[in-house]
Steps between C-alpha positions, in 0.01 A plus 500: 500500500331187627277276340514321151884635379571245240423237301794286462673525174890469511668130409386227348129501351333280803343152466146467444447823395502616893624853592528633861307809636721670739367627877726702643549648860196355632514520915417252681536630852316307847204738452302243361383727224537414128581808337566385159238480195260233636276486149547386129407882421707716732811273319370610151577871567822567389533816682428330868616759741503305820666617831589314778280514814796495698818640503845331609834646566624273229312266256598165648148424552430485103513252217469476111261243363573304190145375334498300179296704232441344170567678156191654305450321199725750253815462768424840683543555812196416755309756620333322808598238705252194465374312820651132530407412765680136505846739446732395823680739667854532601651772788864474485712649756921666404775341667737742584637377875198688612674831523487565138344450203130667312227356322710663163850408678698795357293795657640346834865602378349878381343566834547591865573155600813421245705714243655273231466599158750185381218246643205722407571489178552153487205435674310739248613292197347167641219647614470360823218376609291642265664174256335254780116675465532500140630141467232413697173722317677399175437139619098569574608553894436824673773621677526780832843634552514635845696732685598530871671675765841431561739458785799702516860486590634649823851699495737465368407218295279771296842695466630239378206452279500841353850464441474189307222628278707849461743312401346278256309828338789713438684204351187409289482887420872513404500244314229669264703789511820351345319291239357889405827660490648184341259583180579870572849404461437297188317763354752769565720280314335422157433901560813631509484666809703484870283301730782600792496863407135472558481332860848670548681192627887539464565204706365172706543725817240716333269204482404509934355865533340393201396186688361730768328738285317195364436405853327810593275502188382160532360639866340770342298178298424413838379815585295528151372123572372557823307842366323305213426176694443721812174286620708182570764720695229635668644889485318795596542839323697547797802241432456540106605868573751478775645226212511723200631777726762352641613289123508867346661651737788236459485575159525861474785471730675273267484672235633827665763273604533345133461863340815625596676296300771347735688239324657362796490074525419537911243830432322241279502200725370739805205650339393189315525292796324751714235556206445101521538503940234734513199402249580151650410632888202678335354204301602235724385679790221560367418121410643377856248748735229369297548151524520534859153634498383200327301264742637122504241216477537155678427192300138511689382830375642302109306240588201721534532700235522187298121344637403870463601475124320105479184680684489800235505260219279265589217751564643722121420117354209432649365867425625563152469148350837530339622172632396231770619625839406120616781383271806697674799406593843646624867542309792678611868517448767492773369665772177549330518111518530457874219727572261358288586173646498597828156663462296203355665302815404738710156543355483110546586472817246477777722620782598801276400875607443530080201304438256570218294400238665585210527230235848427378500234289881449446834691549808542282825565684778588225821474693352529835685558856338243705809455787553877637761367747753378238509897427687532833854587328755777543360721246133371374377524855499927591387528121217219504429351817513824736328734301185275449502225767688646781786379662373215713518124317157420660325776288708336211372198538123621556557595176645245291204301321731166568522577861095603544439156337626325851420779730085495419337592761767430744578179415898419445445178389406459153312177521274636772376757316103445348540399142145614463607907578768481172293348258348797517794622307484601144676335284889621453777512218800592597727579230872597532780569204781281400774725673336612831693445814353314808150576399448157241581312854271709652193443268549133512478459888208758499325276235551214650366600886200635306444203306555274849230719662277382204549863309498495117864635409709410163837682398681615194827611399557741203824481312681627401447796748591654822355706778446826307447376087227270639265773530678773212457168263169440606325493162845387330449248194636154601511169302320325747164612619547348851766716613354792393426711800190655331379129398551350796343774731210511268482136464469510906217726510279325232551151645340623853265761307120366524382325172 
């Protein structure tokens, strides 16, 4: 259901009595149209029943906005969202190498696009990057968290993918699975009972059809996942049923199999491992024919999805009053960092073929990839530079926000290009974690050519972090304010914010 979904209430009680009114799935697609609630009354009605006005193959063209909300006077829970209209506004963009990642990070890893429970459920316990919008509202900022299409791999690097996150699942799975029959075990014990009688296991050679078994049942989870989350795997009725068909099939034949009672070792290894052969082709199969399906996305079509996003919020602000729309600016992680980088250059640029008037009044780059071509390595470059920039290094360089600095409109030399055209620039802060590879060199030479062009551009380190805790820890308690991510993005925003 979309709409009003919750008012925040989980963790700590939050500072000034602020709360955060939750918008969820709002789309934001290039139709121009705003079809969210535009008035203070449509976002009273609890029982809003708004449908999109258009309808994607996936919903990478959607966001969830973050408002601040403040607490009636006896601590309840709000039950309409007050107009502030001197509220900034935040739209923050998921890293994710561009190929992965969601606006709530673990759907990506239940979903068409990536099957890996072990980093889904990580993902789900940090709430990514729900934490970031909530920082943020909690913090009297409003906050956007966007969505958009991703690239894909080509074979066999998605083999290898799947295998990886296969891989990772089953292990993740198993793992669960011994800690149960651990307790099982325990309890058996203090019971007085055989665990081994029960699971029948006479030896360790009894312990790999058992193995198998295991393996076959965790790809009937896959088989129950993709049924119950069967809108992100995009399956008809069609491939639901050719699933379930096939999976019991395999299953009735094992248990024929099983039923007769053969206690041979190699009987048991054959139909086990063909139990756990066969729902693996099914499942896998399954997941591999659609992904193929799937339609890649360049880092153009991101980059447009992204000023679609900046467009849709700026004209939700202006018509709903929730927050200033003239007070926006830009944040993103990783990825999510270079594109909203590379978009207010663009958008500054004179020369550029993305021109507009939209109002960005600073941008946040957590972590940001500003140099594409030091991506060009053995591995990193068919699963990050291919997939979204091609495979030529002049389309690399077109897109690496250090490189457009001294390529504006056609200019090589840096000192010949018109200071006047990047002051135009919003201001930038470019932050990057204590532990985070080439990118802290990076920043600095990006923040300095902006700052020699006469751009506004400071940088900040937070420690003790790295590429990934930066953003899980975004809202962490620290000892000093000023390497708090929250503080310092929020510390950003109010210092360019109109008195």
């Amino acid at each position: 259901m979309q709409g009003i979904e919750t008012v925040y209430t989980h963790g700590t009680v939050p500072r000034c009595g602020e709360r955060v009114l939750v918008l969820k799935d709002l789309f934001y697609g290039s139709t121009g149209k705003v079809n969210a609630p535009t008035t203070k009354d449509k976002l009273n009605r609890q029982d809003d029943q708004r449908t999109d006005t258009c309808k994607f193959d996936t919903d990478k063209h959607k966001l969830d906005l973050y408002i601040p909300s403040k607490r009636m006077s006896d601590g309840s829970s709000p039950r309409k969202a007050p107009k502030t209209p001197n509220t900034p506004v935040v739209v923050f963009v998921h890293g994710g190498g561009w190929r992965r990642g969601d606006r709530s990070a673990w759907k990506h890893y239940v979903s068409i696009l990536d099957t890996n429970f072990l980093v889904a459920f990580i993902l789900k316990i940090f709430r990514l990057y729900g934490n970031i919008g909530e920082a943020l509202a909690e913090k009297g900022v409003a906050c956007a968290v966007i969505s958009y299409p991703l690239s894909k791999l080509e074979m066999p690097w998605m083999l290898f993918e799947m295998l990886t996150s296969y891989l990772m699942s089953s292990t993740f799975l198993l793992t669960i699975g011994a800690v149960l029959t651990s307790i099982a075990y325990l309890l058996s014990w203090i019971l007085g009972c055989s665990l081994q009688t029960a699971f029948r296991i006479n030896s360790i050679f009894d312990v790999v059809p058992i193995l198998f078994l295991s393996l076959a049942i965790i790809n009937v989870f896959y088989v129950v996942t993709m049924t119950v989350s069967k809108s992100r795997y995009k399956l008809t009725f069609a491939n639901l049923l050719l699933l379930w068909i096939m999976t019991i099939v395999t299953i009735l034949v094992y248990r024929r199999w099983d039923s007769k009672g053969t206690d041979m070792l190699k009987m048991k290894y054959l139909v086990n491992f063909v139990t756990f052969v066969a729902t693996l082709i099914w499942t896998q199969g399954m997941l591999l024919y659609k992904r193929l399906q799937v339609k890649t996305s360049s880092y153009q079509e991101q980059l447009e999805a992204v000023y679609d996003s900046v467009s849709f919020v700026t004209k939700f602000g202006a018509e709903s009053g929730l927050f200033n729309s003239e007070e926006l600016y830009l944040m993103g992680h990783s990825a999510g960092g270079h594109l909203v980088t590379l978009l207010a250059l663009q958008i500054a640029d004179d020369c550029s073929d993305l021109n507009s008037d939209l109002n960005i009044k600073g941008v946040i780059a957590i972590s940001g990839v500003f140099d594409l071509p030091k991506l060009n390595k053995k591995i990193l470059k068919p699963l990050y530079l291919h997939p979204t920039f091609g495979e030529k290094r002049s389309d690399w360089l077109k897109a690496s926000p250090s490189h457009v600095m001294s390529s504006a409109c056609g200019d090589e030399d840096l000192d010949d290009v018109t200071l006047s055209t990047w002051r135009k620039t919003p201001p930038f802060l470019l932050i990057t974690a204590e532990k985070d590879l080439h990118l802290q060199k990076d920043a600095e030479l990006l923040c300095q050519k902006i700052q020699k062009l006469g751009g506004d551009c400071s940088l900040q380190t937070i420690c003790p972090s790295n590429h990934f805790t930066i953003v899980w820890d975004f809202k962490a308690d620290s000892s000093n304010e000023n390497t708090k991510l929250t503080e310092v993005c929020v510390k950003f925003i109010l210092r360019h914010a109109k008195c």
